[in-house]
DSSP file (Angstrom, degrees, kcal/mol; ACC not computed):
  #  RESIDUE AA STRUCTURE BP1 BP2  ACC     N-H-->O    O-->H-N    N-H-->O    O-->H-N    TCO  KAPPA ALPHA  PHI   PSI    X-CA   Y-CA   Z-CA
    1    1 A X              0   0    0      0, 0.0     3,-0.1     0, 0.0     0, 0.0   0.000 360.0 360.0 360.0 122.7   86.9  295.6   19.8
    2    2 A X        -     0   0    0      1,-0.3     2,-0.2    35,-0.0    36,-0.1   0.892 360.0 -16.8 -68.6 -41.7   88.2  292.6   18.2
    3    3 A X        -     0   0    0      2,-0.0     2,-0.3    34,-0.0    -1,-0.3  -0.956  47.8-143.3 176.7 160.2   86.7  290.4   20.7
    4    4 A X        +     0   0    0     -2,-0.2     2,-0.2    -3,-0.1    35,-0.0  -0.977  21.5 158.5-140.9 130.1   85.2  289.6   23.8
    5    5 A X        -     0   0    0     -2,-0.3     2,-0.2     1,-0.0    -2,-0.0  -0.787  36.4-115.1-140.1 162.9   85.1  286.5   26.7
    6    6 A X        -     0   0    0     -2,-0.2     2,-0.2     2,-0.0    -1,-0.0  -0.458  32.1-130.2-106.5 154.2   84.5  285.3   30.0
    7    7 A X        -     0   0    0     -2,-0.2     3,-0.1     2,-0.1     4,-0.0  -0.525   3.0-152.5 -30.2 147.2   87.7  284.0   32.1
    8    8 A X  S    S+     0   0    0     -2,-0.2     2,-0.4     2,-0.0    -2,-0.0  -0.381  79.2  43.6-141.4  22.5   87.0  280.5   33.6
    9    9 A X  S    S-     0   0    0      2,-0.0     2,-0.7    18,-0.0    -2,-0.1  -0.990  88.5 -97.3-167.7 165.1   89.8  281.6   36.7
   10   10 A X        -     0   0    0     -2,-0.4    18,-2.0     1,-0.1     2,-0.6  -0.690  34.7-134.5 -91.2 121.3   90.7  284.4   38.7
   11   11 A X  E     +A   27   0A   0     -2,-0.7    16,-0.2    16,-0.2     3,-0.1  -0.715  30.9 166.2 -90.4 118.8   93.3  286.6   37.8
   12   12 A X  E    S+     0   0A   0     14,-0.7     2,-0.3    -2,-0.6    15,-0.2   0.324  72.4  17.3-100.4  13.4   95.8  287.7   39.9
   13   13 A X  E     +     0   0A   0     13,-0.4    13,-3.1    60,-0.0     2,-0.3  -0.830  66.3 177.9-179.6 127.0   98.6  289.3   37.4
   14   14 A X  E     -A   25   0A   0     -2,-0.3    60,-0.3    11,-0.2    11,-0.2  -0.898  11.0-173.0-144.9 180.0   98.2  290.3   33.8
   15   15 A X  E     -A   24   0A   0      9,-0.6     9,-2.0    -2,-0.3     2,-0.7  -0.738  11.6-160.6-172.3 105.3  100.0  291.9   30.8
   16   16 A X        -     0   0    0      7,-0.2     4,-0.1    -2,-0.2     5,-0.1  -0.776  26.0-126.6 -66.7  82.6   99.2  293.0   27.6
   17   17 A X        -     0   0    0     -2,-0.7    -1,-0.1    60,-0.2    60,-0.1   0.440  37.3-100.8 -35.9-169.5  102.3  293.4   24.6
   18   18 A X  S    S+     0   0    0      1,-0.2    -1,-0.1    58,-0.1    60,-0.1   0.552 115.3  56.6 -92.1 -21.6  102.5  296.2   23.2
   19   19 A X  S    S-     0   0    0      0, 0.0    -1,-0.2     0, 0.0    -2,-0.1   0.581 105.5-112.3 -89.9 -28.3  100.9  295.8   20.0
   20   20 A X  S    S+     0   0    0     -4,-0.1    -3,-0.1    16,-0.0    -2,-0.1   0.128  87.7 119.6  99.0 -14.9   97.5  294.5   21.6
   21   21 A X  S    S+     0   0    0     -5,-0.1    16,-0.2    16,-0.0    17,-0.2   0.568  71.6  23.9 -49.1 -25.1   98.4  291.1   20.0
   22   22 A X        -     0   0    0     54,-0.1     2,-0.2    15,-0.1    14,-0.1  -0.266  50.4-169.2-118.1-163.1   98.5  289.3   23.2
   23   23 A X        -     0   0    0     12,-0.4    12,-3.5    -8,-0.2     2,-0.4  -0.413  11.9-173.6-136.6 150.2   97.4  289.1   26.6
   24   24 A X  E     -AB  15  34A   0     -9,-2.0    -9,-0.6    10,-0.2     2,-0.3  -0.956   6.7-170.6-143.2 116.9   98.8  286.7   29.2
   25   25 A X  E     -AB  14  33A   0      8,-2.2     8,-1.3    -2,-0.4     2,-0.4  -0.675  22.2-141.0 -86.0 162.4   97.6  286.1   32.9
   26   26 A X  E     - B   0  32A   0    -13,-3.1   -14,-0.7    -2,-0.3   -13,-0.4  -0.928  25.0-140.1-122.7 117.6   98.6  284.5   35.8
   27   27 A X  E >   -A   11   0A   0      4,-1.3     3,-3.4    -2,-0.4     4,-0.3  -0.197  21.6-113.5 -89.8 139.1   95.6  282.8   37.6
   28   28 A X  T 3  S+     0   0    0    -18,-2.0    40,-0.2     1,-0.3   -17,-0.1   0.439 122.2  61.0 -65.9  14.5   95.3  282.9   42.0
   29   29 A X  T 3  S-     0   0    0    -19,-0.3    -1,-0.3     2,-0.1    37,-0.1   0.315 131.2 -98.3-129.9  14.2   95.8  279.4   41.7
   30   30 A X  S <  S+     0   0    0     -3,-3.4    17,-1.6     1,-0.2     2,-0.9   0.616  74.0 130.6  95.7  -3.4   99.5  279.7   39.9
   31   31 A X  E     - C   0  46A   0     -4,-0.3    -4,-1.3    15,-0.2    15,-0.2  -0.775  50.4-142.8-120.5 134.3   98.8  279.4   35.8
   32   32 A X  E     -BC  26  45A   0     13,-1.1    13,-0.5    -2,-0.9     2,-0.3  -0.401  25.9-172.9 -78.2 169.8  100.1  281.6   33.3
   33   33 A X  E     -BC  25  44A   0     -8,-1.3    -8,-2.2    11,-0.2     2,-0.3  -0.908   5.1-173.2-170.8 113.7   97.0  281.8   30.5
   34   34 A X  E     -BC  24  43A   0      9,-0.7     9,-0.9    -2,-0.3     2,-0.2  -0.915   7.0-162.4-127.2 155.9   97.7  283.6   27.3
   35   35 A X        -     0   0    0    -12,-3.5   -12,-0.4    -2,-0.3     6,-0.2  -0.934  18.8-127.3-138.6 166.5   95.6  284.7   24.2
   36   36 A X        -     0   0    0      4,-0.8    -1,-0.1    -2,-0.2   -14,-0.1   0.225  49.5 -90.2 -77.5-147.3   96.1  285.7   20.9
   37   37 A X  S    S+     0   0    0    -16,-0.2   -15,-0.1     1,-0.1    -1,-0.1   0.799 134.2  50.6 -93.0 -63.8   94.4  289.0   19.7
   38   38 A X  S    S-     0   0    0    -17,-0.2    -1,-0.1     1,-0.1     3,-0.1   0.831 123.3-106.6 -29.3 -35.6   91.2  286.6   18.6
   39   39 A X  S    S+     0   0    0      1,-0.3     2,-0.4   -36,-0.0    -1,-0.1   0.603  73.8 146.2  81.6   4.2   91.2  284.9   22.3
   40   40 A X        -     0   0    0      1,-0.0    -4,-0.8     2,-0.0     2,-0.3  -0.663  52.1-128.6 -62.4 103.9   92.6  281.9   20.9
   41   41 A X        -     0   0    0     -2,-0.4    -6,-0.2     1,-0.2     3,-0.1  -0.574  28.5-174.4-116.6 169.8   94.5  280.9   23.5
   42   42 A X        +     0   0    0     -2,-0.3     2,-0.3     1,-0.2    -1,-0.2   0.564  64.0  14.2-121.4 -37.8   98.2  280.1   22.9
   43   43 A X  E     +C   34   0A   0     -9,-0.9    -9,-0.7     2,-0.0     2,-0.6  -0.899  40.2 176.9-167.9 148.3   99.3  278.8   26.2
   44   44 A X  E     +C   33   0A   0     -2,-0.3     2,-0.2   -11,-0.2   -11,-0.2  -0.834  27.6 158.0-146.2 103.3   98.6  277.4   30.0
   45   45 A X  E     -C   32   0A   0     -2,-0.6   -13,-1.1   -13,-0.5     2,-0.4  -0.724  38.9-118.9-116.3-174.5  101.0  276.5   31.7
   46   46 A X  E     -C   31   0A   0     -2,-0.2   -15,-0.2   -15,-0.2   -16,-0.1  -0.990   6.6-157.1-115.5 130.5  102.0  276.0   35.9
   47   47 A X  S    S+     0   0    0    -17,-1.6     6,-0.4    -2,-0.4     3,-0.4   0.643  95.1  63.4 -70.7 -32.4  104.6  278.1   37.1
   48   48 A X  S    S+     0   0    0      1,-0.2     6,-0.3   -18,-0.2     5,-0.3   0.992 103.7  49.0 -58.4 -57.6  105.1  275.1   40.2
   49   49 A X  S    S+     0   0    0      4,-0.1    -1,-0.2     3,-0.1    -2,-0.2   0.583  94.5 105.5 -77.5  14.1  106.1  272.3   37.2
   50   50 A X  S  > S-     0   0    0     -3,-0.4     4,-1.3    -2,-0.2    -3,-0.0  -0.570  72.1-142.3 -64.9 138.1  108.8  275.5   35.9
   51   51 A X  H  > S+     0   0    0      1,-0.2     4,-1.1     2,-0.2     5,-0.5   0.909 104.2  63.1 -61.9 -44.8  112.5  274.4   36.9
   52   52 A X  H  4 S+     0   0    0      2,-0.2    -1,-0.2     1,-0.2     4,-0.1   0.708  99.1  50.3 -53.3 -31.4  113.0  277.6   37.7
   53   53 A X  H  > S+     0   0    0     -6,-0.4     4,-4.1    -5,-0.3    -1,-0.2   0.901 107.8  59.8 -44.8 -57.4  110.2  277.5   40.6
   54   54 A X  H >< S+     0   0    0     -4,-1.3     3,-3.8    -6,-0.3     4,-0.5   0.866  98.9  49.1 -58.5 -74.9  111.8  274.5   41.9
   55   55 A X  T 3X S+     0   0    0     -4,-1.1     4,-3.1     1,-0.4     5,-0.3   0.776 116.4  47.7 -53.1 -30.2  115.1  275.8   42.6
   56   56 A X  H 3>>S+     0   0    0     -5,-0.5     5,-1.2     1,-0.2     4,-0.8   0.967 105.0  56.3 -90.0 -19.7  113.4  278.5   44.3
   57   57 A X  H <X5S+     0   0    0     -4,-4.1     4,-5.9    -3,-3.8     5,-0.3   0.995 107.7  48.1 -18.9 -91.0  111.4  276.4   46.0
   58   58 A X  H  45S+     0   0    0     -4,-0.5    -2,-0.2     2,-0.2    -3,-0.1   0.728 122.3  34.6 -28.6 -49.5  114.5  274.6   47.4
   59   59 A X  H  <5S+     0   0    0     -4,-3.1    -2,-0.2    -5,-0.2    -3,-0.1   0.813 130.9  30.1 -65.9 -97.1  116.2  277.9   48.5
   60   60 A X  H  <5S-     0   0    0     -4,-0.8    -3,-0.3    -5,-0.3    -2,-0.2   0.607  89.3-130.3 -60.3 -56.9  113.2  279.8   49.5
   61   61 A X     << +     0   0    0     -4,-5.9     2,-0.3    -5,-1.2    -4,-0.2   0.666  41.3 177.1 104.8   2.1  110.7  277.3   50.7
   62   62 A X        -     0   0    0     -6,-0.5     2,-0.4    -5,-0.3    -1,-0.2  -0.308  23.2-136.5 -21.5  91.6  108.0  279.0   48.3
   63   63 A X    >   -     0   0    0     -2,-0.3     3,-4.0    -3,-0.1     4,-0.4  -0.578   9.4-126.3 -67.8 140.1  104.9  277.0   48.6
   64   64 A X  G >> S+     0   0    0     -2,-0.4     3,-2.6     1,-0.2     4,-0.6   0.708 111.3  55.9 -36.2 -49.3  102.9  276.0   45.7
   65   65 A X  G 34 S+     0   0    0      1,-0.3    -1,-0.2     2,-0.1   -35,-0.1   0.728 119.7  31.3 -69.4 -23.7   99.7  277.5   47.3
   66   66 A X  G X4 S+     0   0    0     -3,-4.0     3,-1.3     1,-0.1    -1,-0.3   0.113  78.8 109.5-123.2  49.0  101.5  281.1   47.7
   67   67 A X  G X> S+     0   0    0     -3,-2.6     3,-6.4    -4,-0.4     4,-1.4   0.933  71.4  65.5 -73.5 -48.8  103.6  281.0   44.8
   68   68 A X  G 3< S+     0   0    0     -4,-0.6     3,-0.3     1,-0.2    -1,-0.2   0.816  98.7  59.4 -45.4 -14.7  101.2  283.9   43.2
   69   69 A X  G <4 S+     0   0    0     -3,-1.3    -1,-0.2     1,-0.2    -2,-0.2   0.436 106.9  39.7 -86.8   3.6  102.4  286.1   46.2
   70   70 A X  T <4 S+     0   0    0     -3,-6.4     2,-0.3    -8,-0.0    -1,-0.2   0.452  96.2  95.6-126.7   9.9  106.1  286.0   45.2
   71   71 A X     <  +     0   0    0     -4,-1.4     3,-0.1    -3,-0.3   -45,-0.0  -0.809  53.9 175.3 -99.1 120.5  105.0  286.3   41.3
   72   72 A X        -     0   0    0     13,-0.5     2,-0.2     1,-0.5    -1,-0.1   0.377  52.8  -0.1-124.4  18.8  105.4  290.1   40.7
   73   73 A X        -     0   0    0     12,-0.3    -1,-0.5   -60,-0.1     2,-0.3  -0.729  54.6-153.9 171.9 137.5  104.8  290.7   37.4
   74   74 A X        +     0   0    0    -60,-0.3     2,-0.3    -2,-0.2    11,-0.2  -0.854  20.4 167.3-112.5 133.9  103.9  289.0   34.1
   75   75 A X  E     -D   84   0B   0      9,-1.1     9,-1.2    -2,-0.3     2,-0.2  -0.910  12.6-158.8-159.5 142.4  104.7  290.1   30.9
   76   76 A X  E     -D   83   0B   0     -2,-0.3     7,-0.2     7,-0.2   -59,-0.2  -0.965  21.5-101.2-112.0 153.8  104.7  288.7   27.0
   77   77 A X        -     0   0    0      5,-1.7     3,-0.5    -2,-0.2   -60,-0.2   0.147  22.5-115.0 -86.3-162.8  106.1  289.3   23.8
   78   78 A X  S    S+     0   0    0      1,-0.3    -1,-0.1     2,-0.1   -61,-0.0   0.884 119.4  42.1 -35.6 -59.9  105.1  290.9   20.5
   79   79 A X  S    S-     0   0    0      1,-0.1    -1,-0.3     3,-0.0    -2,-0.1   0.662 116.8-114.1 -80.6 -10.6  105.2  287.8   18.6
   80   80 A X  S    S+     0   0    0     -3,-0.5     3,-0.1     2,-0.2    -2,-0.1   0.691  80.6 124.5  87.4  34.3  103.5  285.9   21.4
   81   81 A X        -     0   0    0      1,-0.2     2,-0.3     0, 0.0    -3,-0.0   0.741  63.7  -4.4  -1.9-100.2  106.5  284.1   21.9
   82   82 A X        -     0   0    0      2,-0.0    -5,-1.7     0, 0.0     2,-0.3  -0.937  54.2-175.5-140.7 166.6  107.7  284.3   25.2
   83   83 A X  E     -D   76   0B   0     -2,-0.3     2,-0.2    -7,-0.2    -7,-0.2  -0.745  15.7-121.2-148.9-161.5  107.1  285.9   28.5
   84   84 A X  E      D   75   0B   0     -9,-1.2    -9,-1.1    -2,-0.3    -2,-0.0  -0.981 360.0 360.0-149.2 124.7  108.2  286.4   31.8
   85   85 A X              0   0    0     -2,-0.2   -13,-0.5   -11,-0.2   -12,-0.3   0.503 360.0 360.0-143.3 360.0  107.3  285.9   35.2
C-alpha cells in the first residue's frame, strides 16, 4: 500500500489504469475526481459544464440531477492524462 484516504463524496463509477498510477471517479452528484498514485488529486471536474453533455442534453433531455444514470463507465489513462466517460 502506497497510500490510504477517506473520499469526501459518494461514488457512483470508478476506474483504475492499468499501471495502478491512477484512479478516477465519478461522484452521485455528477464529478469526475481523479488521483495520482500518492492521492494527490489531479482533477475535478462536472460532466454537466462538458460540451459534450450539453449536446446530449439538447437531444436527449438528460437532466443534470440523473446524468450519473446515463454515465456507464469511467476510465483513465496511464499517464493520467485523459479519460473517458
Amino acid at each position: 500500500m502506497t497510500a490510504e484516504a477517506g473520499l469526501s463524496f459518494t461514488t457512483y463509477r470508478s476506474d483504475v489504469n492499468v499501471d495502478g498510477s491512477g484512479i478516477l471517479f465519478l461522484s452521485r452528484d455528477g464529478v469526475l475526481h481523479a488521483y495520482d498514485q500518492a492521492l494527490t488529486p489531479i482533477l475535478t471536474e462536472r460532466v454537466a459544464e462538458f460540451p459534450e453533455y450539453a449536446a446530449i442534453d439538447k437531444r436527449l433531455g438528460i437532466p443534470e440531477r440523473a446524468l450519473k444514470n446515463h454515465v456507464r463507465c469511467v476510465a483513465i489513462t496511464n499517464d493520467c492524462q485523459h479519460y473517458l466517460y
